[in-house]
Structure formats: C-alpha cells, structure tokens
N, C-alpha and C positions, 0 to 999 in steps of 0.2 A: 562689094558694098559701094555705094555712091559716097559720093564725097559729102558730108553736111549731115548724112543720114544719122537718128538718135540711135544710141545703145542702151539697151534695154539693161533695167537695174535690178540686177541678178542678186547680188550682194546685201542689197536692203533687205528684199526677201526675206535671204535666208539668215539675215542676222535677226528678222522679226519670228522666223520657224524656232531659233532656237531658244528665244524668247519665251515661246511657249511649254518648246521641249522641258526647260528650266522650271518654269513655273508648276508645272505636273509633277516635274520630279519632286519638286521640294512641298508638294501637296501629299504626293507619298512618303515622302520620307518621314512627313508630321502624322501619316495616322498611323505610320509602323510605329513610330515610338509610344503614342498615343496606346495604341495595342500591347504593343512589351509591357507599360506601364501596370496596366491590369491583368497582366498576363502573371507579374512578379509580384500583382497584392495578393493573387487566388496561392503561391508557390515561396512559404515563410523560408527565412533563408535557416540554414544547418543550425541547428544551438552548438552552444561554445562546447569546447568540449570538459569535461566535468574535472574538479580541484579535488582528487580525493584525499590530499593532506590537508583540508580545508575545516575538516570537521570527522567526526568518528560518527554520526549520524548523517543522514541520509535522506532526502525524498523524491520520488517521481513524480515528475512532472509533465502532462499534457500538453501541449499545443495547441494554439486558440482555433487555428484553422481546422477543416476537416480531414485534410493532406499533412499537417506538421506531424512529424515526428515528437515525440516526448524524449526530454533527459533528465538526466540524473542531479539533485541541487542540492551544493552541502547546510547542512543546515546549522547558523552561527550562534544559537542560543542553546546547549541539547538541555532537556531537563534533568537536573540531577535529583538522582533519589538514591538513598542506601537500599539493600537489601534487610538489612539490621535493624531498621525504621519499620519493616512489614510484619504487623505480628498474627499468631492464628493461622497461618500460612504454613510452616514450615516444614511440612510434609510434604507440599508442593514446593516450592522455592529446592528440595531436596533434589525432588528426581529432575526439574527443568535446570538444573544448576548440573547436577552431574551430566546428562546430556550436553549439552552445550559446554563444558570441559572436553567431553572425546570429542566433541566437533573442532575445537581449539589445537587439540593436538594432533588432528587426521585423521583420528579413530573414527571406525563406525559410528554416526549418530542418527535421528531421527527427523521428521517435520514433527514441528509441535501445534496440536490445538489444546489451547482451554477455555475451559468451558467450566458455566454455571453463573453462582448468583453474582449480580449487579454490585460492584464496589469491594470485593474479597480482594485485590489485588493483583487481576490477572495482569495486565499490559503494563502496571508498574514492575513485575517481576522482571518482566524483558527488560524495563530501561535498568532497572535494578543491575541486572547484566551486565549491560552494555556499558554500567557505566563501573563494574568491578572487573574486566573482563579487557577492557579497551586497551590497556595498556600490552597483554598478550594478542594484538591484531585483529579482536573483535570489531566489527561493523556490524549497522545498521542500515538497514534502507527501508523507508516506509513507504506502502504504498495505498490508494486506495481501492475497495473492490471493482468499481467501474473500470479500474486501469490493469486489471489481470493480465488482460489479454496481452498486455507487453512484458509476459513473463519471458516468451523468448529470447525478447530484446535484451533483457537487463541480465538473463543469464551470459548474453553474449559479451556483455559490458564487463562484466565481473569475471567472466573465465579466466583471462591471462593475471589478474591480482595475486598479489601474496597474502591478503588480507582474507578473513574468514569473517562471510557477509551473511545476517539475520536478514530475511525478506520480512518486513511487518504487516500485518494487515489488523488494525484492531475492530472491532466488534463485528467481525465478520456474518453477514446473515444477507440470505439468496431469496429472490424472488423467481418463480418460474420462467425457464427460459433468457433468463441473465445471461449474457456474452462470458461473465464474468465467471460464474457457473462454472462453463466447461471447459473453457482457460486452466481453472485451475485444477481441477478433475484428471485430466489430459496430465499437466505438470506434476500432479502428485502420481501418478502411475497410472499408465497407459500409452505412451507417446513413444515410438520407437528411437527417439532423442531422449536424452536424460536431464537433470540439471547439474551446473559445473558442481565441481567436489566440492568445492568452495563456499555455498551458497543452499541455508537451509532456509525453512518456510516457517517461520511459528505466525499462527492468528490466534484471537479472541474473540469466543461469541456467546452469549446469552444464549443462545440455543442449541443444542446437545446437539442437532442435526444439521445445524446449519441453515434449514429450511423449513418457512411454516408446513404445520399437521392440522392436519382438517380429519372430523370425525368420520365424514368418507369413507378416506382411504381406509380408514380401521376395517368397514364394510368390505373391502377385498380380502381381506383372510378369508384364508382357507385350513377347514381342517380335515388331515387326512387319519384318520385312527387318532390318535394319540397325540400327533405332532399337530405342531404349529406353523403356517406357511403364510407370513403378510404377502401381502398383495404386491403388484411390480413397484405402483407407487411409491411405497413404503420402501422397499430394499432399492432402487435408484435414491431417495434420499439419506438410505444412511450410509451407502454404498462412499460417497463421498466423505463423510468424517470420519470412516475405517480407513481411508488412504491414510492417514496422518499416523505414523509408526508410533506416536507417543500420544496419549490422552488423558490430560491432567481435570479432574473434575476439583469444585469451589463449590461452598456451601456457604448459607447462611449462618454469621455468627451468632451466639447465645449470647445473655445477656453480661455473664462475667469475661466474654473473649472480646464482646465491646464495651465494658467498662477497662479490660486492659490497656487495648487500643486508648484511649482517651486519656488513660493515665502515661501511657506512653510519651502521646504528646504534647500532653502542660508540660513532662519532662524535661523535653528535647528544648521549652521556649523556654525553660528557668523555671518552672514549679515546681514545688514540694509536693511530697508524700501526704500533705495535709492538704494543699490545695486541689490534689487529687482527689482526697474524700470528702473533703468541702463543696467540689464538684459534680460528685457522682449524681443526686438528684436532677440537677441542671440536665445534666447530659442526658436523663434519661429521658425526662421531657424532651428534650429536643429531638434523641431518636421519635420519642414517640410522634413529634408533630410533621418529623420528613416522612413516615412511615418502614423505617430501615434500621435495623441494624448493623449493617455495614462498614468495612475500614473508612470508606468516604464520608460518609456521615459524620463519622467521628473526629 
C-alpha cells in the first residue's frame, strides 16, 4: 500500500447493516406479539378450579368462546323450600324421597324424570331434597339442556367426590335433532362408559316424552292382527323417557287440593283458619283469572 493512500470504511458499513438487521428484527418481534395477542383472545385461559364447600348447589357453566371449556359454579344463594310446604303431592315426594335415600346411602337407585301438569311441584321436590338431604352429602348441580353434551365432563369432575350429586335439568323438552337429545340418551343407557356411582340424573318436563308429537307420526302405526306397532318415530321418542328407571307422573289439582294449598299458605304468613275461609272465594277468582289450578298459582 502506498504511503498517504485512504482506507476504506469498513466499520461504518457494517455498523449501518446492523442497524438495519436491528430494526427488522424489532419489526418482527412487534407483530409476533401482535399475533400471540389474538392468538390468546380466540384461546380463554382454564376456569378456576370449582369451591365445592362453597355451596351444596351447584351450576354449569358455558364459556363465552367457541373453544372455552365450561365449569362448575357454587351457587351463594340456594332456594330454600321444605318438603312439608308441598301439598297434594305426597305420593310423589314418597317414591323421589325414597329413591334418593338408597342413592344417599350407596344403594341402588334410579335417574328420575317428572313429569305432568305445570306448577304441581315437580323441581321444588328436588330443591325440597336438596335442602332435607344436604346435611347427609347431598349435591346439586344444575344444568341446562343445551349444555348436555358436557355430561362427560361433569361426570369426570364428580367422580373422585365423597359427596352424592343430583344432575338437574328443569323443564326439560327436545326439539329434533338437539345436540342435547343424544348427550343425554347415550348418558342414560347406551354408552359403553357409565356415569360415576356418585352422580344421578333427575329432570322435569311438561311433556310425558320429552319431545313434540305431531299427528303424523300417529299415521305410521301399524297394525298386525291384533297388536299395535307405532311407527319408528313414535318408539325413538319415547325410547328416551323409558331410560329414566324412575317415572313420577303430576296431575292437575281439584278444586279442594287447591283451596288446601292456599290455606296452607296464609298459614305459614300468620293466618287463621278464618282468614282462610274469608279467603276461599278470592282465591278462586284468581285461580280462575291465571287459568290454573296449580300449587304456583296458589
């Protein structure tokens, strides 16, 4: 090299290359986070895990996402009701009360459906239960029919408990081709998994089948001699409320099982036996104007 001769600035260069290297990188590193960010809104993080000394009731709960899991929520307020408060019942309150004792103690018991008329008392029997019962290790878990389908889950939740859990479902009733439907179908017998020992099914539904009947289907009987053969339609819907080992039917009350009811409870607020028949015409009126005779009514 001659003497005087310049040297070439090597150094500037590459302190301007990594200048750039730098600024790229930190271009990626902003939309990777950018990306994670929505990557953890589509992805709800785990629910807590459930306080089952929290409460002796119970509900399942969904997930807002499409991907969230659902858990289990103690619930802080449970309704209290006596069984002793339900009157005209007691035929029924007999046999879901005995049931649900051998269920208390290990023994054999059943899933329960009931069924029939609007306001006799069904789904207060359960809390009725729940809430004479709670202190022998009774639970509750309520769920709703859209959320069947996480009958697995909940049985999985419940399996290792000491506790003996009611699945609730109140006014249960299917529409064709419900998710919900075959969830439970499957769970009540069919599934070569069982549900834990722990863990029975009672629902309530206005409808003896569970599912609307269309005059149709009537039109697929068949008769062969003598017998009577409904149609497929027919035996798939009732196919599913014969799973239920137990089936407690509810009737319409007469007019003196709802004038008891009514006298029952001016009772319970501080009424006499006089302001109960001071009463009776009032009451009937008013059955008359809800259209019911019913425990709710009254």
């Amino acid at each position: 090299m001659r003497c005087g001769a310049t040297v070439p600035a090597a150094p500037r260069r590459q302190s301007s290359d990594n200048a750039v290297m730098k600024a790229d990188l930190d271009k990626l590193v902003a939309q990777t986070e950018r990306l994670l960010a929505r990557f953890e809104a589509l992805v709800p993080p785990p629910p807590a895990a459930t306080d089952w000394d929290a409460s002796i009731a119970f509900r399942w709960r969904r997930g807002a996402g499409p991907n969230s899991s659902g858990w289990v929520q103690p619930v802080r307020h449970v309704h209290r009701i006596r069984l002793a408060d339900l009157r005209g019942v007691d035929a029924q309150i007999s046999r879901v009360e005995q049931n649900t004792r051998q269920f208390i103690e290990g023994r054999p018991a059943n899933n329960v459906l009931l069924t029939g008329a609007r306001g006799t008392g069904k789904s207060s029997i359960v809390k009725g239960l729940l809430n004479q019962y709670s202190a022998q290790g009774l639970r509750l878990i309520e769920i709703e029919k859209n959320d069947l389908v996480a009958l697995p889950a909940i049985t999985d939740l419940v399996a290792s408990r000491t506790e003996r859990y009611i699945l609730f479902c109140d006014d249960l009733t299917f529409e064709a081709g419900e998710p919900g439907y075959i969830a439970l179908k499957v769970a009540l017998d069919g599934s070569i998994s069982t549900a834990s020992e722990n863990l029975l099914i009672y629902a309530t539904s206005n409808r003896r089948h569970l599912m609307p009947e269309y005059m149709a289907e009537n039109l697929e009987t068949r008769y062969v001699g003598e017998e009577i053969h409904p149609g497929e339609t027919v035996e798939e819907k009732i196919s599913l409320s014969e799973r239920f080992g137990l089936w407690v039917s509810f009737y319409p009350f007469d007019q003196d099982e709802y004038l008891d009811i009514v006298a029952h409870w001016l009772g319970s607020f501080g009424g006499s036996a006089q302001d109960a028949e001071r009463a009776r015409e009032e009451a009937l009126q008013w059955a008359l104007q809800r259209g019911s005779r019913s425990g709710r009514v009254a």
